[in-house]
C-alpha positions in Angstrom: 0.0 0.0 0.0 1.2 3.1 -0.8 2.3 5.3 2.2 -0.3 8.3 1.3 -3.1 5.8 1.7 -1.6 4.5 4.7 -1.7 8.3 6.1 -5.3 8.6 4.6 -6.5 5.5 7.1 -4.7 7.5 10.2 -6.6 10.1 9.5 -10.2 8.2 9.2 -9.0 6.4 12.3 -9.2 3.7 10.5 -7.0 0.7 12.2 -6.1 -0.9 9.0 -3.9 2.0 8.9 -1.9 -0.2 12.2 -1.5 -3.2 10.4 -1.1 -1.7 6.9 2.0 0.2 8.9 3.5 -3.0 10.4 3.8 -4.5 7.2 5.5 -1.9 5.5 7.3 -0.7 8.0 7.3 -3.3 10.8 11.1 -4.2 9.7 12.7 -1.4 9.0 11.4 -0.4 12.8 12.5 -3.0 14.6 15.9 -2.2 12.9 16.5 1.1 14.0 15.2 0.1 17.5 17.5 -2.8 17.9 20.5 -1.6 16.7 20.2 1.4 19.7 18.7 -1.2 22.5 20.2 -4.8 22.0 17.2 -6.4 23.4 14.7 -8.3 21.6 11.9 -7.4 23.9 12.4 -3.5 24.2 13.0 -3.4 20.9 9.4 -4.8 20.0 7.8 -2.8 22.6 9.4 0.0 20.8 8.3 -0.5 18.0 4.7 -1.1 19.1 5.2 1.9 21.0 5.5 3.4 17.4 2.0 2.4 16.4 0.4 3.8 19.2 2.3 7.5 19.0 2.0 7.5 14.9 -1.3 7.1 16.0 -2.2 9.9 18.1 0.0 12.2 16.0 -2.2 11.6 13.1 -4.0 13.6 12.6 -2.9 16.6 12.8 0.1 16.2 11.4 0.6 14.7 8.1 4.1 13.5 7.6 5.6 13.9 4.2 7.9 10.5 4.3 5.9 8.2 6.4 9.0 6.3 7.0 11.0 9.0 8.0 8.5 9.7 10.2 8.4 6.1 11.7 11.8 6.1 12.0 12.5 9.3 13.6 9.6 7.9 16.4 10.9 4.5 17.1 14.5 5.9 17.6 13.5 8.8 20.1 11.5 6.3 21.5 14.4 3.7 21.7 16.9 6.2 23.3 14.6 7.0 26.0 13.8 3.6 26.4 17.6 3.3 26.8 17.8 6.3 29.0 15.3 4.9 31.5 17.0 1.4 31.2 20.1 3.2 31.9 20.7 3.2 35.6 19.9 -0.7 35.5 23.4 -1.1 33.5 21.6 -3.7 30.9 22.4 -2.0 27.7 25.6 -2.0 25.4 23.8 -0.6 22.3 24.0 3.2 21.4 26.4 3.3 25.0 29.6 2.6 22.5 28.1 4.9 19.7 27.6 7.7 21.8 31.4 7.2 23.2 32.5 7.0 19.9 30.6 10.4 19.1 31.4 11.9 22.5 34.8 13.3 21.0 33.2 15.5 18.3 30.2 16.6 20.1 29.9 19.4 22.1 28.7 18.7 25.7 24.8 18.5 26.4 24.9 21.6 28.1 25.5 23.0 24.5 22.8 22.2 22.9 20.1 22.2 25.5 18.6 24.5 23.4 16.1 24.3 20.6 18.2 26.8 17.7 21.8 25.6 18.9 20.4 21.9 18.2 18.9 22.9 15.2 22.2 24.4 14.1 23.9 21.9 14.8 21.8 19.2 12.7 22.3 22.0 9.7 25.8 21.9 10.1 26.5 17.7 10.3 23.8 17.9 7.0 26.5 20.1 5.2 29.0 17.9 6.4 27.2 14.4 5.6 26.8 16.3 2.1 30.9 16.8 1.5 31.1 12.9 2.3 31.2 9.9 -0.5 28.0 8.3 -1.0 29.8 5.3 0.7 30.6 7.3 3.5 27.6 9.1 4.1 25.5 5.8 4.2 28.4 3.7 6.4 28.1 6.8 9.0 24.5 7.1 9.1 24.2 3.3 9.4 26.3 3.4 12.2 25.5 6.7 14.1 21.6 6.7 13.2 20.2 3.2 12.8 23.2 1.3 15.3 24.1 -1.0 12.9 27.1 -2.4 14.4 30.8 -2.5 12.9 30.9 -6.4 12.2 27.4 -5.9 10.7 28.4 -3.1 8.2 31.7 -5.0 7.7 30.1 -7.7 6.8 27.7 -6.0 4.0 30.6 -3.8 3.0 33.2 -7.5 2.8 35.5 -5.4 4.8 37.6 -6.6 8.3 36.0 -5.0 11.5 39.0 -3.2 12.0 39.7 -1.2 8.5 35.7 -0.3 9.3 36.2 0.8 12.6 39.3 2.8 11.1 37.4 4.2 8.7 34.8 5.5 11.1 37.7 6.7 13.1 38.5 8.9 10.4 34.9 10.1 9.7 34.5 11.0 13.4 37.7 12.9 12.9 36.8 14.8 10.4 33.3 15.3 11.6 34.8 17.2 14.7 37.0 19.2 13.0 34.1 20.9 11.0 32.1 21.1 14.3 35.4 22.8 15.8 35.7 25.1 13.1 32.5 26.2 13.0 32.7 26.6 16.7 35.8 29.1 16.4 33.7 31.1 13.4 30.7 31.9 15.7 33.4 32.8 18.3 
């Protein structure tokens, strides 16, 4: 079914529009939300948990790229899940990304606020743009979806190691654009 039809039973409140979703969309969700959790069972719930808030968000809104918009839900949903889950010390998913990242990030207190985060997303888009098409896709699997580096090498027929090399690199470079940037607005 095509995703504007699948949009057009949300808003009848139709709950085809449910099922119609988890078929289309069931696998690319539970994707996103296992590479950040590493549990089976959050990672369903998660995506469940998708259903129900694509649910009550439509309508009103009306999300150009249904996908997209699936995605972007299961993985806020899966980080807080993993935020919450936290303190219990039973996750290793998005805890290595988000050490990997830490370098090249500035510090939460830096982008507590709404325009500075936006900003920021602008600027890592422009970057993401200067990148290879090989590039671009191995960093957002990584750093978006939580693929993990044997997974990626794996699909790329690459060692573990050159990968995680080659993300070394793209952090790298990632940081010095974000440090540049930094000493412009200075």
């Amino acid at each position: 079914m095509r995703d504007e039809s699948i949009v057009e039973l949300f808003f009848k409140r139709d709950e085809r529009a449910i099922e119609e979703t988890r078929t289309k969309y069931g696998p690319y969700c539970s994707r996103i939300a296992l590479g950040l959790l590493s549990v089976r069972e959050d990672a369903e719930e998660c995506v469940q948990d998708t259903y129900l808030a694509a649910w009550n968000r439509m309508p009103p809104e009306r999300p150009n790229v249904l996908g997209t918009f699936l995605g972007r839900i299961t993985r806020n949903l899966a980080i807080s899940r993993y935020r919450r889950n936290r303190a219990e010390k039973r996750y290793a998913g998005i805890q290595s990304q988000l050490e990997e990242l830490a370098d090249c990030l500035p510090s939460g207190d830096g982008v507590e606020k709404e325009l500075e985060r936006r900003e920021l997303g602008r600027i890592i888009s422009r970057w993401l743009d200067t990148l290879s098409e090989t590039d671009r896709t191995l960093f957002v699997r990584r750093y978006w979806y939580g693929d993990r580096v044997e997974e990626l090498a794996r699909s790329w027929g690459q060692r573990a190691n050159t990968l995680s090399q080659r993300l070394r690199r793209l952090r790298l470079s990632l940081r010095d654009v974000l440090e540049k940037e930094e000493l412009e607005d200075e």
